[in-house]
N, C-alpha and C positions, 0 to 999 in steps of 0.2 A: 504494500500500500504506500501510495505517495500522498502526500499533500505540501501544497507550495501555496504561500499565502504574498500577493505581489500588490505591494502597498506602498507610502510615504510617507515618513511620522508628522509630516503636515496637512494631515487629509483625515476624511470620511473613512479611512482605511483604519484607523484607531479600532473604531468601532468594533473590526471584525480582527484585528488583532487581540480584542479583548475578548470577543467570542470565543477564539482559538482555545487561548488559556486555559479558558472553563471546561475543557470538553478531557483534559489530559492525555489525548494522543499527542506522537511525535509529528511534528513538521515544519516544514521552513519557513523561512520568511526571505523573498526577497526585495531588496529597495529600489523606488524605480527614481527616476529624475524629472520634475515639470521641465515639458519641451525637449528633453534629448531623448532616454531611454523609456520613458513613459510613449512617447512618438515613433520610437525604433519598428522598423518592420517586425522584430520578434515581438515587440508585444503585442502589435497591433493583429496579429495573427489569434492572441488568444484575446483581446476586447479592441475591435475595431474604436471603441470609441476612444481608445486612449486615454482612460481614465483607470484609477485605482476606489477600491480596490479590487482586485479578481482576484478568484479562489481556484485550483485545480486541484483536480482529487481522481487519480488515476487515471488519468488523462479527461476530464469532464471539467467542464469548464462553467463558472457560474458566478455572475458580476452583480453588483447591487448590493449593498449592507442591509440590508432584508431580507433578499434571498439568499445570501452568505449565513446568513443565522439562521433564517429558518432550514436549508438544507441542512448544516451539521448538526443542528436539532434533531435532525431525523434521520440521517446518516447514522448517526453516535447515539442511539439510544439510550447506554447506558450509563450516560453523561447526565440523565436526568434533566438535559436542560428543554425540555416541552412542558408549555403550561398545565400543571394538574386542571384547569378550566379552558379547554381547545377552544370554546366560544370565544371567550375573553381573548385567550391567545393571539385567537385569530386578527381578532378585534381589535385590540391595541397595537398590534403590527402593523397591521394596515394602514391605518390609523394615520399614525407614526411617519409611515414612509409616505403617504398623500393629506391629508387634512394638515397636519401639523407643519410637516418639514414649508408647503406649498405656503401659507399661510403665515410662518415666519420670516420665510425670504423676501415675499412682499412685502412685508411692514420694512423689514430691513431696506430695500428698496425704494419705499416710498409707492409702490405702485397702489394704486387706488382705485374703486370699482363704487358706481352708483350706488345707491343702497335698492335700488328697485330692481336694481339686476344680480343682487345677493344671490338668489334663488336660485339662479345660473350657476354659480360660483361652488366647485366641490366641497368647500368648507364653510360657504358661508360667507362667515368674516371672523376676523382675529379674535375679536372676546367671545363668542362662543365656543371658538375650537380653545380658547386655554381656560374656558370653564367647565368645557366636557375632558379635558386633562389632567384639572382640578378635581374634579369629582371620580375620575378614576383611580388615581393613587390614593383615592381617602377613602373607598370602602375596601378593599385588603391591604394585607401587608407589603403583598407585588403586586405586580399588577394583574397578574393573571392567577391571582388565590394567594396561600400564605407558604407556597415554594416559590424556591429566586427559579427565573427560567433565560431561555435566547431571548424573550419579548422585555426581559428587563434590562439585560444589555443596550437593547435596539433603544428603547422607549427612554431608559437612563441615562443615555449618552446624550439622549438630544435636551432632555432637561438638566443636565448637568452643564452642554455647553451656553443651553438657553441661560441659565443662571450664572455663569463665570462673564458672559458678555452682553445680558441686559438683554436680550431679544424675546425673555419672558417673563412676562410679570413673574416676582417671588411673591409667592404665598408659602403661608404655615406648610402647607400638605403638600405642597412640591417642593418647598427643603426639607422636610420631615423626610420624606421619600426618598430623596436622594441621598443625606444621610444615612439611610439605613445599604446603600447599596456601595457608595465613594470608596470602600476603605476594601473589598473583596481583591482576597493575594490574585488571583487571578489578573484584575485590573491595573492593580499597582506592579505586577509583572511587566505585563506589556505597557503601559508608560513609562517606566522606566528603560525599556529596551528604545521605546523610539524618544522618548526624552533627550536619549543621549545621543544620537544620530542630530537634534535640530541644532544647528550653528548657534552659536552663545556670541551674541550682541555683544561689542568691544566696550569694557568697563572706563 
């Protein structure tokens, strides 16, 4: 069995570096470069889009930090990392990688949509998708029941960067939440791996 995990400790690829951790199989990691080796025909061979991260696992190839957790979720069963509530599971991934991530960018952006064409708009708009975000991390302990699973990776990553850089509102129950997940050996593994990889700014 192979697994090659092709990432850049300045990226969305964290996320699925932190996935890896949890699962305690062996596999690599390799580091790509924005614009050189990211762009390289060899990798464009396994994600034309030339982005990170991508995942390969015996020669199977699988891109998106959602699909990347939700597959060794279920590759690695015995990793336990599938939500004890599949509903929920399902539900907060999703979520996560359309309602939320779409909905943060925008604001970050400034982009801005009629209020009469809400309805249109897959999420809506910003304060209901981070009060149905709100209310998910406040009635269990994870978010998908009271085991940690891949949907608290996914869903923790993005309120944890939400909260390090202001792109979401902090409430009680979404630092309550992230609290309970920040400090997993798992996590603090793999940021420490690509921590030391990012250039340190001249004192």
């Amino acid at each position: 069995m192979t697994l090659t995990l092709y990432t850049n400790p300045m990226s969305r690829g964290r996320i699925a570096h932190w996935m890896m951790e949890e699962l305690s199989q062996p596999y690599e990691v390799t580091y790509l470069d924005y614009g050189t080796t990211m762009k390289a025909p060899e990798y464009l061979a396994i994600n034309p889009m030339g982005k990170v991260p991508a995942l390969v696992h015996d020669g199977k190839v699988v891109t998106e930090c959602a699909a990347i957790c939700l597959y060794v979720a279920d590759a690695f069963p015995d990793a336990g990392m599938m939500g004890e509530d599949r509903a929920s599971f399902y539900r907060w991934m999703l979520f996560a990688a359309g309602p939320l991530e779409h909905a943060v960018t925008n604001k970050a952006f400034s982009v801005k949509f009629p209020a009469e064409r809400e309805g249109t708009i897959g999420y809506g708009n910003f304060d209901q998708t981070m009060q149905a975000l709100d209310t998910a991390v406040s009635k269990t302990k994870f978010i998908a029941g009271d085991r940690f699973s891949a949907a608290d990776v996914y869903v923790g990553s993005q309120i944890g960067w939400g909260l390090q850089f202001g792109t979401i509102p902090e409430t009680e129950a979404l630092r309550s939440y992230w609290n309970r997940i920040k400090d997993r050996p798992a996590r603090l593994r793999a940021d420490a791996a690509d921590d030391a990889l990012i250039p340190k700014k001249p004192e």
